[in-house]
N, CA and C of each residue as an Amber inpcrd file, in Angstrom:
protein
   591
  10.7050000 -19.6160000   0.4030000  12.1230000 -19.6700000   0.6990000
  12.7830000 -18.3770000   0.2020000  13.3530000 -17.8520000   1.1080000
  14.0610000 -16.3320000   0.5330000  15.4360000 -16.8720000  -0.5420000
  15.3290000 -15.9090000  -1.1140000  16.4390000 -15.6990000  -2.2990000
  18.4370000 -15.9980000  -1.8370000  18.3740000 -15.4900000  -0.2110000
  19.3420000 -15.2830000   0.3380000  19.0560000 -15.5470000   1.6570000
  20.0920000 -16.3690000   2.5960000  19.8720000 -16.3980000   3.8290000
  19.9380000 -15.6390000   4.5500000  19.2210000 -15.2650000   5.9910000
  20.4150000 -14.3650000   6.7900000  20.7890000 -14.7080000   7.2240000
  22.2030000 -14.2870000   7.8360000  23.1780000 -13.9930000   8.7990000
  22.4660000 -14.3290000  10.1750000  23.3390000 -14.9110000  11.0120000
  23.1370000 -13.9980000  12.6770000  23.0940000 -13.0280000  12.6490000
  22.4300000 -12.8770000  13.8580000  21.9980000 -11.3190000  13.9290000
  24.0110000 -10.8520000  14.7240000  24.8410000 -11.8840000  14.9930000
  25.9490000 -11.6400000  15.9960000  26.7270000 -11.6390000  14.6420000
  26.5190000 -11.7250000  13.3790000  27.5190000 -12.3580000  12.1830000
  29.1110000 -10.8610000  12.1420000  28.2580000  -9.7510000  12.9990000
  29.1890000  -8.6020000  12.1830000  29.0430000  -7.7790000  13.1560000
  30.0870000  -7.3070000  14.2150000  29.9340000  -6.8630000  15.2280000
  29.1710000  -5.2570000  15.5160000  30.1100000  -4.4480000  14.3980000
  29.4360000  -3.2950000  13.7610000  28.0140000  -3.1170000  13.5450000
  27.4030000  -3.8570000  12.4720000  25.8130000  -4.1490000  12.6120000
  25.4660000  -4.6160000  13.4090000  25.8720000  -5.3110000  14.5890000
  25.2090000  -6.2920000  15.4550000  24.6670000  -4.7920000  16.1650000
  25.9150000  -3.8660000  16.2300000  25.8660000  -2.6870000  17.1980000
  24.5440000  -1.6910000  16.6300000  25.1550000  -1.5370000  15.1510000
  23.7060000  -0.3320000  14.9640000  22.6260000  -0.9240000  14.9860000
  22.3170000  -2.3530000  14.5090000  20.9800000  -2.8210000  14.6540000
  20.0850000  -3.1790000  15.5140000  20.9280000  -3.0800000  17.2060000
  20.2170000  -2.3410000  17.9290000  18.8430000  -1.3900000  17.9910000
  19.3160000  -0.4550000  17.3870000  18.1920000   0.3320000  16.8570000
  16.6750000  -0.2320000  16.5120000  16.2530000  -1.1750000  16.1920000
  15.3910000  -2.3450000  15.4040000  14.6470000  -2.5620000  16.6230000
  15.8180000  -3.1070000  18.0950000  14.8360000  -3.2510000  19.0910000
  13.4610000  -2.6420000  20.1380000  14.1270000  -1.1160000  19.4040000
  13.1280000   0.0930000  20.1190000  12.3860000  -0.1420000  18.7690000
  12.6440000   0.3710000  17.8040000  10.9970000  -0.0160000  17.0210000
  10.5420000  -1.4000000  16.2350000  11.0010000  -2.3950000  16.2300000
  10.4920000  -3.7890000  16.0670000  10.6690000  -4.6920000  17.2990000
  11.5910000  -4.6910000  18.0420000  11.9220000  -5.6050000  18.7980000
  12.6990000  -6.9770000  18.8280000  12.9790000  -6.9030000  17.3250000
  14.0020000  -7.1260000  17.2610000  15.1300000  -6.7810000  15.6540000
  16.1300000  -7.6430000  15.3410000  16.7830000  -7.4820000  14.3220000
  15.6390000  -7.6980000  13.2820000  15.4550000  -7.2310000  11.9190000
  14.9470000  -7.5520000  10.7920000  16.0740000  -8.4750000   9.7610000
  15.0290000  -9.5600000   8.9830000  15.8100000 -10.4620000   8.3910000
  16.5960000  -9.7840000   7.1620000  15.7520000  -8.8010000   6.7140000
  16.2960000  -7.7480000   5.8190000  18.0900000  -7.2220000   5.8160000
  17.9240000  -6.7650000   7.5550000  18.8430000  -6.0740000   7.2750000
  20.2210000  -7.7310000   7.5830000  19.8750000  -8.1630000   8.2410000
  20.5460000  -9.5270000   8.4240000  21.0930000 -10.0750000   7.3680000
  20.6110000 -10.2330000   6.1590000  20.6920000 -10.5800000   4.8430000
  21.5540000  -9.5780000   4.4900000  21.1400000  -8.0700000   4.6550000
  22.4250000  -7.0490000   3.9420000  23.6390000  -7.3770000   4.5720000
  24.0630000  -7.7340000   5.8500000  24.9790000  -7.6940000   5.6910000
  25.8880000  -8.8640000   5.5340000  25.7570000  -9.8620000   4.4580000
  26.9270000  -9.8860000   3.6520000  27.5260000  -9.2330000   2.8330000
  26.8910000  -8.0660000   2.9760000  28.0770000  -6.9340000   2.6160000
  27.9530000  -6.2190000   3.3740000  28.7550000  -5.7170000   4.5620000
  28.7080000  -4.8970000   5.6740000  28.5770000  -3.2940000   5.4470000
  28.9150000  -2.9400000   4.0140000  28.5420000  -1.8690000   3.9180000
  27.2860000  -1.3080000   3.7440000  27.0150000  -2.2630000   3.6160000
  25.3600000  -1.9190000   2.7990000  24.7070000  -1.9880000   3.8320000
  25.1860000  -2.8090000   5.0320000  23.9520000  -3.0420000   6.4360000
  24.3450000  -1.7610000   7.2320000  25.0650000  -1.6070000   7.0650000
  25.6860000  -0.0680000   8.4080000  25.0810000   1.2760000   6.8740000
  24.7610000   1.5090000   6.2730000  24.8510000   2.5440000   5.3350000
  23.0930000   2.1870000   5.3650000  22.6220000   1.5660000   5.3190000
  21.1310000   1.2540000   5.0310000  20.7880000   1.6580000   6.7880000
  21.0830000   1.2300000   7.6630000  20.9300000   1.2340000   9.1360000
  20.6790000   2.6250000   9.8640000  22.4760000   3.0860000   9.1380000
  22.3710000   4.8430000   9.4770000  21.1790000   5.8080000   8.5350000
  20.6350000   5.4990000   7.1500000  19.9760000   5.9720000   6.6240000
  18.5770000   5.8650000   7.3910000  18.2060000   4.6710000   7.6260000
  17.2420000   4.2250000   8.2640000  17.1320000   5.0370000   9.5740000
  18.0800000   4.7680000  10.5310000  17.9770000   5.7470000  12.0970000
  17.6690000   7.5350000  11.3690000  18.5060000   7.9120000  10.5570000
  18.0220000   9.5720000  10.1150000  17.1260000   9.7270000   9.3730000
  16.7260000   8.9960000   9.0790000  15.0770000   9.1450000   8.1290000
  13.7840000   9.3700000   9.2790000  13.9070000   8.3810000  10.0680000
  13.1350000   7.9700000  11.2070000  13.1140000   8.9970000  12.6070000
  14.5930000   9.8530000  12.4450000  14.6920000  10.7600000  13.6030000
  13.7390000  11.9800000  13.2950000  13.0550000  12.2210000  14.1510000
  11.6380000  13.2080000  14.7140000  12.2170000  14.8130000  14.6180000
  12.2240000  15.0050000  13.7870000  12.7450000  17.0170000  14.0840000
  12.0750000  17.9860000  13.8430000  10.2930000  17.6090000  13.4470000
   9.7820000  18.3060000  12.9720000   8.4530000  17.8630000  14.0500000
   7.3240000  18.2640000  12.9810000   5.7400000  17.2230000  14.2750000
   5.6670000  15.8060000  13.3400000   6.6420000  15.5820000  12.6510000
   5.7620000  14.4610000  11.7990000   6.3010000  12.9700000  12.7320000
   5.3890000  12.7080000  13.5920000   5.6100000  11.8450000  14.9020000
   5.8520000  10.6420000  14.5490000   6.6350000   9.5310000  15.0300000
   6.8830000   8.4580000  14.6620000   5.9220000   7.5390000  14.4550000
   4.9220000   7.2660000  15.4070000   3.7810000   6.8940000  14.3900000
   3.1460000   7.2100000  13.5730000   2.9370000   8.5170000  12.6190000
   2.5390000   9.0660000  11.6150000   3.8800000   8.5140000  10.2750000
   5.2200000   8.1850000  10.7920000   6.0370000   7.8300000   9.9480000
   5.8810000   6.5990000   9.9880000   5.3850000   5.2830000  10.3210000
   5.4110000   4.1810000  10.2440000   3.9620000   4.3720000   9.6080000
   2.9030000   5.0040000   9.3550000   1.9230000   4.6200000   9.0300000
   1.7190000   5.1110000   7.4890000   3.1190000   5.8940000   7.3040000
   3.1850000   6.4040000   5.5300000   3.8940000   5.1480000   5.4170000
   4.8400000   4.5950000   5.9590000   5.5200000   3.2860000   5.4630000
   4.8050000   2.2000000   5.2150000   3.4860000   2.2110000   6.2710000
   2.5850000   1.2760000   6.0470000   1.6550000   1.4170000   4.7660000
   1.4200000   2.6510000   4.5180000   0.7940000   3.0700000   3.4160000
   1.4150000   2.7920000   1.8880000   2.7040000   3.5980000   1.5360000
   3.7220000   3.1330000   0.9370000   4.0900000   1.2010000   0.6960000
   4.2770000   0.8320000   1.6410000   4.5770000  -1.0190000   1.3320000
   3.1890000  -1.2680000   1.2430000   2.0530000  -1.2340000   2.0310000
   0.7240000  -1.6040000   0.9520000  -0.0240000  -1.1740000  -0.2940000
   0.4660000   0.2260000  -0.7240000   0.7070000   0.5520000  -2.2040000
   1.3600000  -0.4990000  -2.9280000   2.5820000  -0.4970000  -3.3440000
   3.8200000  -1.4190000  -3.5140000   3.1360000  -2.9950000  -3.4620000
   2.5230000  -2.9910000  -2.5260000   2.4090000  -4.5190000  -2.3050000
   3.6220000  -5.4910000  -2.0150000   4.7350000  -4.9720000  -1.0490000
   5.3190000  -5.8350000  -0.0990000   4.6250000  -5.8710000   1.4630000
   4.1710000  -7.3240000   1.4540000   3.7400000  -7.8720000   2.9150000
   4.0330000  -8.0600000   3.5740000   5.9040000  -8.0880000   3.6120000
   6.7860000  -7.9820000   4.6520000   7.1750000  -6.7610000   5.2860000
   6.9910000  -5.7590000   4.3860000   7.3340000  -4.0580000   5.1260000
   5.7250000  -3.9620000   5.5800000   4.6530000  -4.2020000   5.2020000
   3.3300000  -4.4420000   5.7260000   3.2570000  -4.5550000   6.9550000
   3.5770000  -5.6780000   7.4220000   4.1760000  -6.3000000   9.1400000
   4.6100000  -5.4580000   9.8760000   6.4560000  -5.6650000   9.0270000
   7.1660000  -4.3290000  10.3100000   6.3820000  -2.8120000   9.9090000
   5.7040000  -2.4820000   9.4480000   5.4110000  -0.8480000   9.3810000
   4.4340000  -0.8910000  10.1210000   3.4650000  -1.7760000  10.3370000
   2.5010000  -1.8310000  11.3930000   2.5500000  -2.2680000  12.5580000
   3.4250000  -3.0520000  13.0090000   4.1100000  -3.4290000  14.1530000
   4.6080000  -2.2200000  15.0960000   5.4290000  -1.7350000  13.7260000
   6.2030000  -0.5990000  14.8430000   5.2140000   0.8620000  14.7690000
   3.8770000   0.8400000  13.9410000   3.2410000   2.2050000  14.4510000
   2.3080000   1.8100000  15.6820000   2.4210000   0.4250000  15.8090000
   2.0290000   0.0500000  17.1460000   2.4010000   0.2630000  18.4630000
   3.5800000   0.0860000  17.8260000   4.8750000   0.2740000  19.0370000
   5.1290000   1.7530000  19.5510000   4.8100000   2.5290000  18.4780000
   4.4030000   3.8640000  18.9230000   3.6940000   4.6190000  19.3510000
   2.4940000   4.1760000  19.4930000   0.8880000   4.3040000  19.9220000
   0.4890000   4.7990000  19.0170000   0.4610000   3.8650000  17.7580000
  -0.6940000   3.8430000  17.2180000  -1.9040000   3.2660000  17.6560000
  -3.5400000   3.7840000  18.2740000  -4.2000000   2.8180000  18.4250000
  -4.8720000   1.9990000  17.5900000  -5.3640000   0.6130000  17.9390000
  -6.2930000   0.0350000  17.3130000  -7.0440000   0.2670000  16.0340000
  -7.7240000   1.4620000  16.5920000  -8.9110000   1.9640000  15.5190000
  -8.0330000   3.0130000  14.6860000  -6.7330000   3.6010000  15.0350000
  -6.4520000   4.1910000  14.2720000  -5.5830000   3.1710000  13.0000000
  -5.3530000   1.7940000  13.6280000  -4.9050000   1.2410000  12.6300000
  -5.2830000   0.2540000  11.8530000  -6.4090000   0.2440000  12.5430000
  -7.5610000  -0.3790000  11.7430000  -7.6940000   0.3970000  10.3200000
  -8.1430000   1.5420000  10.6740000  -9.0440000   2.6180000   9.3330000
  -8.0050000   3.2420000   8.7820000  -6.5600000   3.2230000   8.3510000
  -5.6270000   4.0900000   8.0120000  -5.9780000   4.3000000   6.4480000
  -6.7390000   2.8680000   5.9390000  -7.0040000   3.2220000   4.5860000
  -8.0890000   4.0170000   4.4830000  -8.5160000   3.9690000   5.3320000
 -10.6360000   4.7450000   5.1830000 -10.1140000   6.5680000   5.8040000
  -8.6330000   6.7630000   5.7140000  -7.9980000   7.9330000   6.5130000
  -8.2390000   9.4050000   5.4810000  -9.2860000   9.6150000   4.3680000
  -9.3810000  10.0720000   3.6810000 -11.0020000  10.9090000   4.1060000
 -11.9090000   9.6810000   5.0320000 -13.2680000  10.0600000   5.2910000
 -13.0260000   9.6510000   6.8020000 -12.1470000   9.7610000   7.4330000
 -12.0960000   9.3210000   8.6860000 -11.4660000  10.6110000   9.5540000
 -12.7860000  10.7420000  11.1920000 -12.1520000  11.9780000  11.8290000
 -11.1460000  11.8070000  12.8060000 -10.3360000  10.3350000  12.4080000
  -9.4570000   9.8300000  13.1200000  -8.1710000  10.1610000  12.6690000
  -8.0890000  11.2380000  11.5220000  -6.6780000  11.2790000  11.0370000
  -6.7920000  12.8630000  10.6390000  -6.1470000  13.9380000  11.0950000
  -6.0760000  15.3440000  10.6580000  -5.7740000  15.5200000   9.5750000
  -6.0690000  16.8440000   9.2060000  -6.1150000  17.7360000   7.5580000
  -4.8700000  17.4080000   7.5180000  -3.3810000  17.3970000   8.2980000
  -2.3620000  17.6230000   8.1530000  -1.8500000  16.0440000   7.5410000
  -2.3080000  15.0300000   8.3130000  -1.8050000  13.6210000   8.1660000
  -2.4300000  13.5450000   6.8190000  -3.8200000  13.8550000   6.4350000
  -4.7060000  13.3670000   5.3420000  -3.8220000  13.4140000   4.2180000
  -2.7820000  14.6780000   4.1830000  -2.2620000  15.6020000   3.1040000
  -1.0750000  14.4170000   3.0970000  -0.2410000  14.4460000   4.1780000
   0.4760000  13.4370000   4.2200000   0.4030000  11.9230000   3.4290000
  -0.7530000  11.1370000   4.2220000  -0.8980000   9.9100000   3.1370000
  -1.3120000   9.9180000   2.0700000  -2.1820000  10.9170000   1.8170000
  -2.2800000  11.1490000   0.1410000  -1.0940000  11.2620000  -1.1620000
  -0.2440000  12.0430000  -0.0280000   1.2170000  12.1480000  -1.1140000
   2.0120000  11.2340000  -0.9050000   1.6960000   9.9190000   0.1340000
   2.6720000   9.1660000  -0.1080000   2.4920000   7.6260000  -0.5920000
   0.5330000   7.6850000  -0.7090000  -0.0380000   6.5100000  -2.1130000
   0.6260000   7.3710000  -3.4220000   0.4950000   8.9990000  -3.2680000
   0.8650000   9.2320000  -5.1650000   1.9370000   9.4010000  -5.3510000
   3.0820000   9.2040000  -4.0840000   4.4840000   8.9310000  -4.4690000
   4.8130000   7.6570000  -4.5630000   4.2310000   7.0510000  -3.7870000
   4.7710000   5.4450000  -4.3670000   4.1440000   4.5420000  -5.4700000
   3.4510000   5.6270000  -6.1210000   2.5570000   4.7220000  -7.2040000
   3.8720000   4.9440000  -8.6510000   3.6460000   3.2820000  -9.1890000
   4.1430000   3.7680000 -10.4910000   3.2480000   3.3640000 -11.9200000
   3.2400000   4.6200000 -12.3280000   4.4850000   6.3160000 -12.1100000
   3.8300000   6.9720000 -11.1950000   4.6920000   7.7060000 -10.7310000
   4.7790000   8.4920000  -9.8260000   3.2470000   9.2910000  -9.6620000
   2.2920000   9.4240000  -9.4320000   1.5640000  10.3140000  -9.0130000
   1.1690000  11.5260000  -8.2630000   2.2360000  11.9320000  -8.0960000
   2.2370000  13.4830000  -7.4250000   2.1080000  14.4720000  -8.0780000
   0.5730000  15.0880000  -7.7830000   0.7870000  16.0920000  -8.6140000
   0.4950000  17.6640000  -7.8430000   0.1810000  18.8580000  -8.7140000
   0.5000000  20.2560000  -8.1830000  -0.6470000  20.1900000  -6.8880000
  -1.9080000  19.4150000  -7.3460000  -2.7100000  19.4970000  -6.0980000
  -2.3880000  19.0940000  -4.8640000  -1.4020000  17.8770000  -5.2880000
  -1.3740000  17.0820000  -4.0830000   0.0150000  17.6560000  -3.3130000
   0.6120000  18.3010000  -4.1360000   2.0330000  18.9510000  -3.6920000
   1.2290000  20.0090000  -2.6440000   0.3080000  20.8500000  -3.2480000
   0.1630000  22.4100000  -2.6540000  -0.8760000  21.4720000  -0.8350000
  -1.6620000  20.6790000  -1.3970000  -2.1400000  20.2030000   0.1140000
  -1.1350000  19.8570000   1.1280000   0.0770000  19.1930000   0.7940000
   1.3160000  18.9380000   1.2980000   1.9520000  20.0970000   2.2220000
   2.5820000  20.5190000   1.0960000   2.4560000  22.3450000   1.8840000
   1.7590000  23.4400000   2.4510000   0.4440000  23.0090000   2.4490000
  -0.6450000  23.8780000   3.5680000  -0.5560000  23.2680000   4.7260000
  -0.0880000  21.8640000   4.8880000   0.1040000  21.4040000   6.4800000
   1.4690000  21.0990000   7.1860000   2.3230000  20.9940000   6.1350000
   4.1930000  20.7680000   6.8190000   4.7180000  21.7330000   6.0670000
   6.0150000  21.9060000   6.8770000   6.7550000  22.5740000   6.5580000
   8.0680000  22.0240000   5.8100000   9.0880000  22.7320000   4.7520000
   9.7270000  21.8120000   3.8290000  10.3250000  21.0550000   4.7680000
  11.0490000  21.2140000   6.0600000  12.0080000  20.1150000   6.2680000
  11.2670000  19.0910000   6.8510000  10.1220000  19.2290000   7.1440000
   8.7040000  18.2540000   7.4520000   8.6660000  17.5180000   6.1530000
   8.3620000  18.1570000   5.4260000   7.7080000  17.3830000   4.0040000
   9.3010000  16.2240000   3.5640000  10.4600000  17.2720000   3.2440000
  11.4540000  16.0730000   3.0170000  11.5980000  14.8840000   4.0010000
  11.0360000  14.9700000   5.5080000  11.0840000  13.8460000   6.3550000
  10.6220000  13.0720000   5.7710000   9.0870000  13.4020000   5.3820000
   7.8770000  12.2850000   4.8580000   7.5760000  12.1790000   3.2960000
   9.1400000  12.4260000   2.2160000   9.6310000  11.8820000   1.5340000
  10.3490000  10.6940000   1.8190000  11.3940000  11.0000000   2.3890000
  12.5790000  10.4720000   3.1280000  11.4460000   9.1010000   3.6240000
  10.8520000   8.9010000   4.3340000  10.3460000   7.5930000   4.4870000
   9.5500000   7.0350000   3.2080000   8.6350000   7.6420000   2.3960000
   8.3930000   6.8390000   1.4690000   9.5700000   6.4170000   0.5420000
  10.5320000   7.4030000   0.4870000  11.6850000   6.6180000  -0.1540000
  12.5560000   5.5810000   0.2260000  12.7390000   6.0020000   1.6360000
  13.2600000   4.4290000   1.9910000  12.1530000   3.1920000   2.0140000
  11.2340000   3.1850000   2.4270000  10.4160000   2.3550000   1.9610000
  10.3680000   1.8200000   0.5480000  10.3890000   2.1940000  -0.1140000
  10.6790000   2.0720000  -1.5710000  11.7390000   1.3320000  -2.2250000
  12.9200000   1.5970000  -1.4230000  14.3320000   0.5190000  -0.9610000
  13.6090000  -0.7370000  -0.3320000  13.0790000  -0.5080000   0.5140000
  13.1240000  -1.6860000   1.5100000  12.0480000  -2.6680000   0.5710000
  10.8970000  -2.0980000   0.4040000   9.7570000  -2.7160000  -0.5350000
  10.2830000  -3.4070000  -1.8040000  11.0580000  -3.3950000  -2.5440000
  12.4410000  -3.9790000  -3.6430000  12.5060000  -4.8570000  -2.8950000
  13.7790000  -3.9360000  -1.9110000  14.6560000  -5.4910000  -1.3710000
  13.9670000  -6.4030000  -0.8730000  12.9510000  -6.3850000  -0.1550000
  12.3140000  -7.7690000   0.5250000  11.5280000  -8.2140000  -0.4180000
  10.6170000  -7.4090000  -1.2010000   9.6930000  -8.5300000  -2.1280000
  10.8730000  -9.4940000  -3.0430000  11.6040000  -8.7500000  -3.8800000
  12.9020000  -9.5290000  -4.5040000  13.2750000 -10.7930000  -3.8670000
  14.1650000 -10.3700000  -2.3330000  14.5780000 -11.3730000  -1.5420000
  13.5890000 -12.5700000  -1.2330000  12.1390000 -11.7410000  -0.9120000
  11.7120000 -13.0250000  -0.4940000  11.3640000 -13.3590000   0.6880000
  12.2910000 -12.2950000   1.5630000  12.5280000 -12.1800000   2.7790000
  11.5150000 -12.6760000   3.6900000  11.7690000 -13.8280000   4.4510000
  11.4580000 -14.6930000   5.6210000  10.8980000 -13.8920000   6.5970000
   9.3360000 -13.7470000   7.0550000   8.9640000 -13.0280000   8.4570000
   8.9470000 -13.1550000   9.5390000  10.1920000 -12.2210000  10.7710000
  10.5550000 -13.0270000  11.8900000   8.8800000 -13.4560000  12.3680000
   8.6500000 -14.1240000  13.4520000   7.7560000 -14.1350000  14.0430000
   6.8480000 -13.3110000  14.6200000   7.4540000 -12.1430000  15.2520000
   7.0640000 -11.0250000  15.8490000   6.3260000  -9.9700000  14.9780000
   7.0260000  -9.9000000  13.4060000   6.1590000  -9.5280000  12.4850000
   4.8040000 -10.3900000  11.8950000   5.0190000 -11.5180000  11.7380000
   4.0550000 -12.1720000  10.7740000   2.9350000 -12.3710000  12.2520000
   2.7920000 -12.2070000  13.3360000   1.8380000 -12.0810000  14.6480000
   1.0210000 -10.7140000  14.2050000   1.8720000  -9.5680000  13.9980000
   1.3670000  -8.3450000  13.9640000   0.4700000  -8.4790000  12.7770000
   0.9650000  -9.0210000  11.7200000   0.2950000  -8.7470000  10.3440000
  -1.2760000  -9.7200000  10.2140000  -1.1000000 -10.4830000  11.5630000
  -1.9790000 -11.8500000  11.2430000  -2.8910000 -11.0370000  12.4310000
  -2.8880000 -10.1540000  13.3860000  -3.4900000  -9.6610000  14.1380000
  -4.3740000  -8.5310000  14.0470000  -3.2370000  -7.6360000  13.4490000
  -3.9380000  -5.9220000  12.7450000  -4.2590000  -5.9820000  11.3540000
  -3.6380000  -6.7340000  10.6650000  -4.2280000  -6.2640000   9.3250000
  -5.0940000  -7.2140000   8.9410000  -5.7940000  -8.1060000   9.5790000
  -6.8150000  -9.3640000   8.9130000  -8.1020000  -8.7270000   8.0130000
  -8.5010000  -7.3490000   8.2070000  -9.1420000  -7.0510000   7.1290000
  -9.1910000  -6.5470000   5.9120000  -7.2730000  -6.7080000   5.8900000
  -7.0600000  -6.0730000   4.6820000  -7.2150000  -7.1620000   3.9810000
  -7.3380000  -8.4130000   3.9400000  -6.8090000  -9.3890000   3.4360000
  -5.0440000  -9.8800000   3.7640000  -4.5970000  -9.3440000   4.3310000
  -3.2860000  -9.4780000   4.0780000  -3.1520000 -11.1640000   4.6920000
  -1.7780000 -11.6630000   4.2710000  -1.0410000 -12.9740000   4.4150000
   0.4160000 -12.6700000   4.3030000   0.6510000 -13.5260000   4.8620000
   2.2770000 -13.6560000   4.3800000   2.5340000 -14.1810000   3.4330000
   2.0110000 -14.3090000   2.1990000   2.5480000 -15.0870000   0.9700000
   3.9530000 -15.4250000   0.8740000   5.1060000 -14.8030000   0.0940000
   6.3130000 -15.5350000   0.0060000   7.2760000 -15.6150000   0.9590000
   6.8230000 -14.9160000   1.8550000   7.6050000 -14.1570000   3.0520000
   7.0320000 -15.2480000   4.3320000   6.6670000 -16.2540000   4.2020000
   5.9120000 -17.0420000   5.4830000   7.2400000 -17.8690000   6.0550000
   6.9710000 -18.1380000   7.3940000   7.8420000 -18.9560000   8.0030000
   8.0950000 -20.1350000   7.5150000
C-alpha cells in the first residue's frame, strides 16, 4: 500500500497538460508524478526538470538515457524506477539482448567504449558514497563531451529524486510497468515487492 494516494491523472489541469509527456515515453501518466501533485508545484517543477534532463542535445540517445536510469534505480534498489526505466528504453529501441545484458555491459560487444564509460560512472555515482573517482571521471571524458557528460549526470540525478520518492512512497505499479518488469527483467530476479498492484 503506498504511503500516499494518487490523484487522477485529470486532478490538475496544468499537470494533466505537462504529463502528457509520460505518454511518448511510458505510455502513460506515472503514479509518482500523480501523487506529486498534491502539491502542484512540485508536479509541474519535477515534470519540466524531467522533459530537460531527458531532451537529446548531444549523442547521448534516449535509450542510452533510460538505460543509466535503469542502471542507477537498480543500483539504489528502487523496483519501481526499475520498470519505468526499462519500459521506456524499450520504447526507444532498446533491443532485447541489449536489455537483457546491460549488467554484463562491461564484457559485452553490445555496448561501446563510449556507453561502457557512461554506465560505469553512473553505478559509481549512485553508489553511497559516492564512488566516482579520477579514473572513472577521465574514462568519462575520453568519450563525451562536458555538456554530454552533465546530460548523463542530470539523469542519474534525477533518478536519484525519483528512486527516494517512490521507494519512500511506496509507490503503486501502473500495470504497463509491472508487465515490463515481469517480462524484461525476470533474470535479474526482480519483483515488484512494495510497489505491487
Amino acid at each position: 500500500m503506498p504511503l500516499i494516494t494518487p490523484l487522477p491523472s485529470d486532478h490538475d489541469a496544468e499537470v494533466a497538460e505537462l504529463a502528457r509527456f509520460f505518454n511518448e515515453t511510458l505510455g502513460f501518466p506515472p503514479n509518482s508524478v500523480l501523487t506529486m501533485q498534491r502539491r502542484p508545484g512540485i508536479a509541474k517543477a519535477f515534470i519540466e526538470l524531467n522533459k530537460a534532463v531527458m531532451a537529446n542535445h548531444g549523442r547521448v540517445t534516449s535509450e542510452q538515457k533510460r538505460l543509466i536510469g535503469y542502471l542507477t534505480s537498480a543500483n539504489t534498489g528502487c523496483r519501481y524506477c526499475q520498470a519505468h526505466t526499462i519500459l521506456a528504453a524499450q520504447r526507444y529501441g532498446g533491443s532485447a539482448e541489449r536489455l537483457h545484458a546491460v549488467w554484463e555491459f562491461r564484457d559485452s560487444p553490445l555496448f561501446s567504449p563510449a556507453e561502457k564509460a557512461a554506465f560505469e560512472f553512473a553505478l559509481a555515482a549512485s553508489a553511497v558514497p559516492n564512488a566516482v573517482d579520477e579514473a572513472i571521471a577521465a574514462e568519462l571524458r575520453a568519450h563525451w563531451n562536458e555538456g554530454e557528460v552533465v546530460e548523463i549526470l542530470g539523469v542519474i540525478a534525477l533518478f536519484g529524486y525519483l528512486n527516494r520518492w517512490n521507494d519512500s512512497m511506496g509507490t503503486t505499479l501502473e500495470p504497463g510497468a509491472a508487465a515490463a518488469g515481469e517480462a524484461l527483467l525476470p533474470h535479474t530476479g526482480w519483483n515488484p515487492g512494495k510497489h505491487g498492484v
